[in-house]
MIKE-440644 format. One record per residue: residue in three letters; x, y, z of N, C-alpha, C in turn. Coordinates in steps of 0.1 Angstrom, whole numbers, plus 5000, padded with zeros to 4 digits. Each point is the difference from the previous one (the first is absolute). Layout:
BEGIN
ALAXYZXYZXYZ;...
***
This chain:
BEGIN
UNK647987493909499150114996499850095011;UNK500049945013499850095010501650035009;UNK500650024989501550005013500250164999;UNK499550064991499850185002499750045015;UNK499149915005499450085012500349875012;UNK500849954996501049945014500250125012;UNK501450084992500950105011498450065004;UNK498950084994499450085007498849905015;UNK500349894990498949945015500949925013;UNK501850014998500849995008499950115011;UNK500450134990499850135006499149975014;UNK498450004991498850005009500249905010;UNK500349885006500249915006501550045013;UNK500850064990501250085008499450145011;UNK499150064998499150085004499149945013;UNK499349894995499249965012500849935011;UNK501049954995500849925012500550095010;UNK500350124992501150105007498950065009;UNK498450054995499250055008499849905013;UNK499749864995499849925009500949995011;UNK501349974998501050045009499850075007;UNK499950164999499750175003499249945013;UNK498449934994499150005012500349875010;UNK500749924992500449935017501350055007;UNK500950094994500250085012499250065006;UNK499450074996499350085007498849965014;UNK500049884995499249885008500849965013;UNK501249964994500949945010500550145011;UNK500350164993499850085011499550035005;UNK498649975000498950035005499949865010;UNK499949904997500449885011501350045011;UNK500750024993501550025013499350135006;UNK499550124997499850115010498849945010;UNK499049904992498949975012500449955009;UNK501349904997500549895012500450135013;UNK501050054991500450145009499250045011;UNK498650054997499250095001498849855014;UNK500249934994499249885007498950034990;UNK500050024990498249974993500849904988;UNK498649964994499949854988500350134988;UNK500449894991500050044986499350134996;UNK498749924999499150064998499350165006;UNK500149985013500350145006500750094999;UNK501149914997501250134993499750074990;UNK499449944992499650044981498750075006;UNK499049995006499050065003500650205008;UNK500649985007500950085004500650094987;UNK500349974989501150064992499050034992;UNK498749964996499250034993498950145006;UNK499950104990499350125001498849945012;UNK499950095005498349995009499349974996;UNK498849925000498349964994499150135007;UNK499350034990499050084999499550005012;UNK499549895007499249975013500850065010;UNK501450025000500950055012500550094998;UNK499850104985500250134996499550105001;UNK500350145007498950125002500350064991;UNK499150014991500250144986500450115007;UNK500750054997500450125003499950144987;UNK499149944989499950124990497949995008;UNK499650005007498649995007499750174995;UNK498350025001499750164995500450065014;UNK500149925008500050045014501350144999;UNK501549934997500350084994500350145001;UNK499350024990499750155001499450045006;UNK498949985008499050095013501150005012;UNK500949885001500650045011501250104999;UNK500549974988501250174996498950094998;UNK499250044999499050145002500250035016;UNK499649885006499650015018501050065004;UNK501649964994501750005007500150184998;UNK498950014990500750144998499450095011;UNK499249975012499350085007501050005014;UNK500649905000500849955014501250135003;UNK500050055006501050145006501049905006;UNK501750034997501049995006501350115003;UNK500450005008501250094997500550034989;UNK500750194999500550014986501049864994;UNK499950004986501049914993499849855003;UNK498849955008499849905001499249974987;UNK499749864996498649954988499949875005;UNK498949944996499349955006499249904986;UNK500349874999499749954986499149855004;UNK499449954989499449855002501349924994;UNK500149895012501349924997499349875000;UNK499149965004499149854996498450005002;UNK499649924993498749965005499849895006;UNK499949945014500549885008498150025008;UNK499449854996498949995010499950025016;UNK499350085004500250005017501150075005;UNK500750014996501650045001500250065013;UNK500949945013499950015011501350035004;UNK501249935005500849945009501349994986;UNK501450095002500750024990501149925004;UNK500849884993501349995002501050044989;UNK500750074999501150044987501249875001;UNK500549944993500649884996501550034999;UNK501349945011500750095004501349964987;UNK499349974992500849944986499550134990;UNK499250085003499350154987499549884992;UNK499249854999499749964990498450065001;UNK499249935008498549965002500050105016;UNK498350034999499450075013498749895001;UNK500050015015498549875001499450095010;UNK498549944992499450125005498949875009;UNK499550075018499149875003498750085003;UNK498949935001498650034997499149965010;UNK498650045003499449925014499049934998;UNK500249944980499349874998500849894998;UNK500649964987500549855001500750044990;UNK500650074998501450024987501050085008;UNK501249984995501250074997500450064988;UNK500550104996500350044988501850034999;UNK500849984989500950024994500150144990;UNK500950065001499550144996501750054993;UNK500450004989501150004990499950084992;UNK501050065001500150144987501549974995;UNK500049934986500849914993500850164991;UNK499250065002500650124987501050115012;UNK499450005013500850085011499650154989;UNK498750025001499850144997499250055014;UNK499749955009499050115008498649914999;UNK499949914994498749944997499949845004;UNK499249945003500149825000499749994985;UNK500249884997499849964984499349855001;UNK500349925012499249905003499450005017;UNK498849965001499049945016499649874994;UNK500649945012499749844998499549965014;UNK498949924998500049885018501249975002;UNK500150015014501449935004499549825003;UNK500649924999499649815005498450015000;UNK499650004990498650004998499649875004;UNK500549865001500349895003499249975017;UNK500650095002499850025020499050055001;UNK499049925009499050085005500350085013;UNK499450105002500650135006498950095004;UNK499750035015499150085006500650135006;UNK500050104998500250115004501750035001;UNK500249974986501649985000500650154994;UNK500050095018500550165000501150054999;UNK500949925008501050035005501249924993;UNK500850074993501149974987501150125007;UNK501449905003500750065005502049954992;UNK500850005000500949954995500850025009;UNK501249874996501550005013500550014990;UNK501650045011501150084989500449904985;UNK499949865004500549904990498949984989;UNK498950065001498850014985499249895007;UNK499649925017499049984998499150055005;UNK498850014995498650064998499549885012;UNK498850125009499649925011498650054997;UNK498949915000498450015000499150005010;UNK500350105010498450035010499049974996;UNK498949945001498749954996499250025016;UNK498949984998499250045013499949885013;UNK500849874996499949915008501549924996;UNK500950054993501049874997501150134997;UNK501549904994501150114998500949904989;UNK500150074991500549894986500950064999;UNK501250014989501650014994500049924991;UNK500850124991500149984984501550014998;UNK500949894999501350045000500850084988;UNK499449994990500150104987498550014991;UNK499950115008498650064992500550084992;UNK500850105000500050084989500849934987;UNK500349935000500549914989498749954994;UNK499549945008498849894995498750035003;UNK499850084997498750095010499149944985;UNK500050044987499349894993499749854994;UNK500749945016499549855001498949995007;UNK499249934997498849995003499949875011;UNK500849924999500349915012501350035007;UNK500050135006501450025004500349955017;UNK500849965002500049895014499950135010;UNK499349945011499850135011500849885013;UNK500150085008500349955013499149995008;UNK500249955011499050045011500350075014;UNK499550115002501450085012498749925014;UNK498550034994499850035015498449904994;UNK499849915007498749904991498650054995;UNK499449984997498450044997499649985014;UNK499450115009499649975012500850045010;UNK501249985004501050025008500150154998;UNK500050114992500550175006498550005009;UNK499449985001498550025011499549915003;UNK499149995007498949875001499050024989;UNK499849884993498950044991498950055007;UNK499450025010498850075006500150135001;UNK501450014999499950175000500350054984;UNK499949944992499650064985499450104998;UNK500150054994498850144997500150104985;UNK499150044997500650094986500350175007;UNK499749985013500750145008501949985003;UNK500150144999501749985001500649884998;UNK500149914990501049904996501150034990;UNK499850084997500950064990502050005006;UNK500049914997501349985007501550094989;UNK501150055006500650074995501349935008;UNK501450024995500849905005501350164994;UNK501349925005501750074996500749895012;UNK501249984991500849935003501250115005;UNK499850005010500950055012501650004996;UNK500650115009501350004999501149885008;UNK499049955005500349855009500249914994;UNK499250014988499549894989499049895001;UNK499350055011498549975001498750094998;UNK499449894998499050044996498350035006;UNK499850114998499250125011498749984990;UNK498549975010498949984992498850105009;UNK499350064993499650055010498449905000;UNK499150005012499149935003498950095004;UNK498850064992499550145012498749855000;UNK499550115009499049905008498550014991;UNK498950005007498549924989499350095003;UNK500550115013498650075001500150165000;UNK499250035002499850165005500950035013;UNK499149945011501349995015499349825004;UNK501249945000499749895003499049995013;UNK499249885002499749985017501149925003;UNK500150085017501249955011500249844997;UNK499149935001499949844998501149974994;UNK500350124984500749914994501850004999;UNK499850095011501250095002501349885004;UNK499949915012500849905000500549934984;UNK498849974995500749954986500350034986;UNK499650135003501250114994500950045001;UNK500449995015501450005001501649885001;UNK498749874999500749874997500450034993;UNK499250044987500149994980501450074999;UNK499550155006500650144992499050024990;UNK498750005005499150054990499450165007;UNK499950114989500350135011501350024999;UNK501050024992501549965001500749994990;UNK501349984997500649944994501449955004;UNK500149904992500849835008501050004983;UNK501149955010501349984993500349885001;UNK500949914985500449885002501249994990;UNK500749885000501149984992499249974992;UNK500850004983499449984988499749874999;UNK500149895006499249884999499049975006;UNK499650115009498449995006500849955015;UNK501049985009500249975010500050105007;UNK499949995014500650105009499350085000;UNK498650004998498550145004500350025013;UNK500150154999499750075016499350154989;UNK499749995015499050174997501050135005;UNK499850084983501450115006498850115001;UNK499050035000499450115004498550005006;UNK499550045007498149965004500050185001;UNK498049985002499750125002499550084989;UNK500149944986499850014984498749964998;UNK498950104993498750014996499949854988;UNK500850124989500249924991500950094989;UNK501449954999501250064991499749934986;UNK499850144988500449884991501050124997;UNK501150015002501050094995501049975011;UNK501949964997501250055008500749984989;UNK501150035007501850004993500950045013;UNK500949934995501450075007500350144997;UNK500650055010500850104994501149944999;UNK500650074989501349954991501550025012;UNK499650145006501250075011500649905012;UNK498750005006500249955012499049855000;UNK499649954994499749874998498349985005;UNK499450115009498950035005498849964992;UNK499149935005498749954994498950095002;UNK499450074987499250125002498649924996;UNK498950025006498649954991498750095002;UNK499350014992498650035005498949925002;UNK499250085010499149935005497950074999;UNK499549914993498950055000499050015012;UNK499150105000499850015017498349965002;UNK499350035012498649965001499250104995;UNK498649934997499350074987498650065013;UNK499150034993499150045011499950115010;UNK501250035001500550085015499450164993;UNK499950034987499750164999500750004986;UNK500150124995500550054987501550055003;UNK500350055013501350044998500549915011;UNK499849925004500849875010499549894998;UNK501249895003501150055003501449994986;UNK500850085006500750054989500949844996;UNK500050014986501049854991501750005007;UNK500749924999501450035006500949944991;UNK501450054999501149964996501349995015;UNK500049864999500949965010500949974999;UNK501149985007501749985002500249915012;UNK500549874998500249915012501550015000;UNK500450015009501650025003500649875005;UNK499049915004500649885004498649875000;UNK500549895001499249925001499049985013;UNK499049965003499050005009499250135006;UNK500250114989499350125009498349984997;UNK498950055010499049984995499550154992;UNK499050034992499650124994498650045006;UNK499249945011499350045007498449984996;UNK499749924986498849984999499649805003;UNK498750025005499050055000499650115010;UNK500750045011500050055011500050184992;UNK500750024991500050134991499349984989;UNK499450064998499149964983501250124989;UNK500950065002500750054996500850145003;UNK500750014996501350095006499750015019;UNK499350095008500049995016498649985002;UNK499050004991498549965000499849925002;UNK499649985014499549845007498349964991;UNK500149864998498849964995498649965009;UNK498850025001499249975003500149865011;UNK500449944992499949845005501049975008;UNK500850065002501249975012500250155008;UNK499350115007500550094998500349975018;UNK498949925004500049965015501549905003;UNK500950004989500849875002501250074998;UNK500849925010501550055000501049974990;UNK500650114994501049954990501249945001;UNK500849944990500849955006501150135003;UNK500749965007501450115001500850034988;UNK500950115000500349994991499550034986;UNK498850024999499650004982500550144995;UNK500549944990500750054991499250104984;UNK500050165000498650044999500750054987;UNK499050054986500650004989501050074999;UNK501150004989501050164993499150074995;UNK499249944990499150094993498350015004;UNK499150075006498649984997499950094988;UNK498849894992499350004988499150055001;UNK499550084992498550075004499049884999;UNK498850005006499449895002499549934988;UNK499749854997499149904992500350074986;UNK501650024997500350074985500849834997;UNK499849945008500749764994501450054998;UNK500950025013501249994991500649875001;UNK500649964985500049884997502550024996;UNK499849934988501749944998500450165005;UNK501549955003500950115001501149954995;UNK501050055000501750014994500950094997;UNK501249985007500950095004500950054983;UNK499850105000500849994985501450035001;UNK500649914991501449965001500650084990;UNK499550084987500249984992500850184995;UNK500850064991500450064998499050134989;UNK499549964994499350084992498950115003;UNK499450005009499350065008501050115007;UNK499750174995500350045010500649985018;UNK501450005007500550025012499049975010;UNK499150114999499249995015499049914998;UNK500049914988499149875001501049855004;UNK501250045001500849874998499849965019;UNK500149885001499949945015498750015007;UNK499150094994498550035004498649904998;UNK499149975006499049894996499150074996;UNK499749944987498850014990498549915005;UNK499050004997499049915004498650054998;UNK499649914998498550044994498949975009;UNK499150095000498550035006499149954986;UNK498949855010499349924986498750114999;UNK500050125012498950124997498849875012;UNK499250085005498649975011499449974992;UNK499149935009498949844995498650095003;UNK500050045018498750055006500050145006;UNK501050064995500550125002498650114999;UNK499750105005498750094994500450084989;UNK501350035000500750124990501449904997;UNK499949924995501149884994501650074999;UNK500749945002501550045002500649894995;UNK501850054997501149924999499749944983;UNK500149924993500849954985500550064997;UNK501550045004500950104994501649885008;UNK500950074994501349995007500950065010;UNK500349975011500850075006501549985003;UNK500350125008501649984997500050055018;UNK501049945003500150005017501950054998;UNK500550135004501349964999500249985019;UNK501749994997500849935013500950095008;UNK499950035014500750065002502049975004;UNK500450055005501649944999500749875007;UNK498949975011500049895007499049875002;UNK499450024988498949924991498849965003;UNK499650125009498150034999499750104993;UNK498349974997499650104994500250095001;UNK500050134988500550105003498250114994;UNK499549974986499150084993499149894993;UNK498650004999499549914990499150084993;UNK499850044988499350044989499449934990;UNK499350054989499549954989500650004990;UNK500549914994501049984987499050004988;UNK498949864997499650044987498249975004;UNK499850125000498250004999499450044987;UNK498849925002498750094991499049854994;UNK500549875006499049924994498650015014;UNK500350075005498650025013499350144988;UNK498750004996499350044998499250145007;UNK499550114998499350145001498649905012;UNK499849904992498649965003500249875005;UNK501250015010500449895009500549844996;UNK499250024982500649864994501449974997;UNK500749914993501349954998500049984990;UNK501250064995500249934981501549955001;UNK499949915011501549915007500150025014;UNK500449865003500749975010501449935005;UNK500650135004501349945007500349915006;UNK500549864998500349895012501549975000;UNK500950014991501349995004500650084993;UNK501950025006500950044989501149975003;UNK500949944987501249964998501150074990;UNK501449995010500750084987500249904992;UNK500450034984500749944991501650015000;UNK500449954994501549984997500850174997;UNK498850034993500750164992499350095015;UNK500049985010499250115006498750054999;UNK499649974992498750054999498649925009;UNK498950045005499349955006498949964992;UNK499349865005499049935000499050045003;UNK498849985000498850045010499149884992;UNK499349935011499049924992498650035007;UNK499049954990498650085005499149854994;UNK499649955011499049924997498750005002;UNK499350144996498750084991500249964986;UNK500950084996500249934983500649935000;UNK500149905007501549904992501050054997;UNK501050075006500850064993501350065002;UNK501449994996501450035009499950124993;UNK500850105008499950134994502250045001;UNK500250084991501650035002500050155001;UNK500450055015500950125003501550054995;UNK500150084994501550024998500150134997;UNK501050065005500550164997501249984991;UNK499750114996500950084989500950155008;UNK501249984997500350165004499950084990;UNK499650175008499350074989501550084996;UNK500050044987501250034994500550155001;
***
């Protein structure tokens, strides 16, 4: 009586085995890529599975729109535009992913962000925590080597991610350890002043961190072991954390360098002493031509402006005085040489870099972009203003500039951590 509906409940049965099958492949790929990868099972499926809410930044926020209102005030060169490309918390310290997959973005609370534009329109489409897993203090400084791994500045330690842009939505994604909890400083010299650590992996293929120091102008006291550290500085090591030496002293506090691409030259800026007046001393953009030169502070509070506190004290020989002075206490913060094609000629080989704009200024200066070009034998040649207008009539800020990175297509980054937020540069030629 019931052999009518045999074949159809074969059918049904033929159906679930085949799906069943389906998901233990799918299981068993997901096992063979963890082994790969050094994570469990389970990690791996966690990994392949969409983000959880808890480690997702909406990006349709009302925020939104007030910020494309603000973008429309910002002045750039003809045929430049100027768009919102994410909404990233804090958003500080830019690394671009040398795979065009993922950008990680680092902060000067306790996240990292992952930042994906899956459609490749000009837009991110997903912000995720990066290893939400990890606890993580002032984790700034996000840098990448040429083989895709991702290196983690934090305010006291130095992690590595050997494929983050792959797995940047694993939530237990395995870190390394370059440099221990405690070991980049002495824990006593902690501080939430200048820790903001910024890093690039050198044409050597080591790796460059910069270290600025805790104070205004240090006292002399501390000066011997600051210069143990390379704190005041920044110190180079092979990518396993061995082999620390100090490739530069004399550094306030850099959170900005890069190579130049030409001649292999390590460029950075440096933030200068506060106090001294409204127009001194002036911010700097510097060029080390070789390993060991000093830049002359605390002995300079910036560019030839001796500081108060050492003014009776001999400098060392030799200091080495900026390419660029910056008009005074305008924070210049990331820089980066642009590599990229899309940008008009006279921007190609030129450094970009941003002013986070004055803190105690009387008539507030700097949240804008500048562009520094090069002359034929690779110093500075001109520095101007590329993209202003989040500095306010009435001295407020509707943004702040702290970094910029190119993308893959040329086009520039800028991130502003006032609003949380990555911003995209790109020109059009006019027709």
């Amino acid at each position: 009586m019931f052999q009518p509906q045999e074949k159809p409940c074969r059918a049904r049965l033929a159906v679930c085995i085949s799906a069943l099958a389906f998901a233990c492949a799918i299981a068993l790929a997901a096992s063979a890529q963890a082994a790969k990868d050094g994570a469990s099972p389970a990690e791996a499926a966690k990994a392949e599975a969409p983000a959880q809410d808890s480690t997702r930044v909406p990006q349709d926020s009302p925020k939104v729109k007030e910020l494309e209102q603000s973008l429309a005030a910002i002045r750039l060169p003809p045929g430049f535009s100027i768009s919102l490309y994410a909404l990233v918390p804090g958003a500080r310290d830019i690394a671009v992913g040398p795979q065009g997959k993922a950008i990680f973005v680092g902060t000067r609370g306790n996240k990292v962000y992952a930042v994906v534009d899956h459609a490749r329109l000009g837009r991110a489409d997903e912000v995720v925590e990066f290893a939400p897993a990890i606890e993580m203090k002032m984790p700034h400084g996000v840098c990448f080597a040429k083989d895709g791994v991702l290196f983690l500045a934090e305010q006291n330690r130095v992690l590595s991610f050997a494929d983050a842009e792959s797995s940047y939505r694993n939530p237990a994604i395995a870190a390394k350890t370059i440099v221990a909890q405690g070991a980049l400083i002495p824990k006593e010299d902690e501080s939430d002043n200048h820790s903001t650590r910024v890093c690039r992996v050198g044409p050597d293929g080591k790796l460059y961190i910069s270290l600025g120091q805790p104070y205004n102008v240090p006292p002399h006291e501390k000066l011997a072991e600051f210069s143990k550290w390379g704190i005041g500085g920044i110190i180079r090591m092979k990518q396993d954390g061995s082999g620390r030496e100090i490739f530069a002293s004399g550094i306030r506090n850099s959170v900005g360098m890069d190579f130049n691409p030409v001649d292999q030259i390590l460029w950075f800026t440096d933030n200068q002493v506060d106090r001294m007046g409204d127009d001194i001393p002036p911010g700097e953009l510097n060029r080390a031509l070789k390993a060991g030169l000093n830049f002359g502070f605390p002995w300079y509070g910036g560019g030839h402006t001796r500081t108060e506190d050492y003014k009776n004290d001999t400098p060392p020989k030799d200091v080495v005085f900026p390419q660029v002075e910056m008009v005074a206490h305008a924070a210049d913060l990331g820089m980066t040489f642009y590599r990229g094609s899309q940008f008009p000629p006279q921007y190609r080989g030129g450094i970009f870099s941003a002013q986070h704009g004055s803190w105690n200024r009387t008539i507030p200066i700097g949240a804008r972009v500048m562009f520094t070009s090069l002359k034929a034998n690779g110093s500075a040649k001109k520095t101007e203003p590329f993209a202003e207008g989040w500095r306010q009539e009435d001295g407020s800020y509707s943004g702040r500039p702290v970094d910029v990175a190119e993308l893959p297509d040329g086009s520039l980054l800028v991130s502003d951590d006032y609003n949380g937020a990555l911003y995209r540069i790109a020109y059009i030629p006019p027709k």
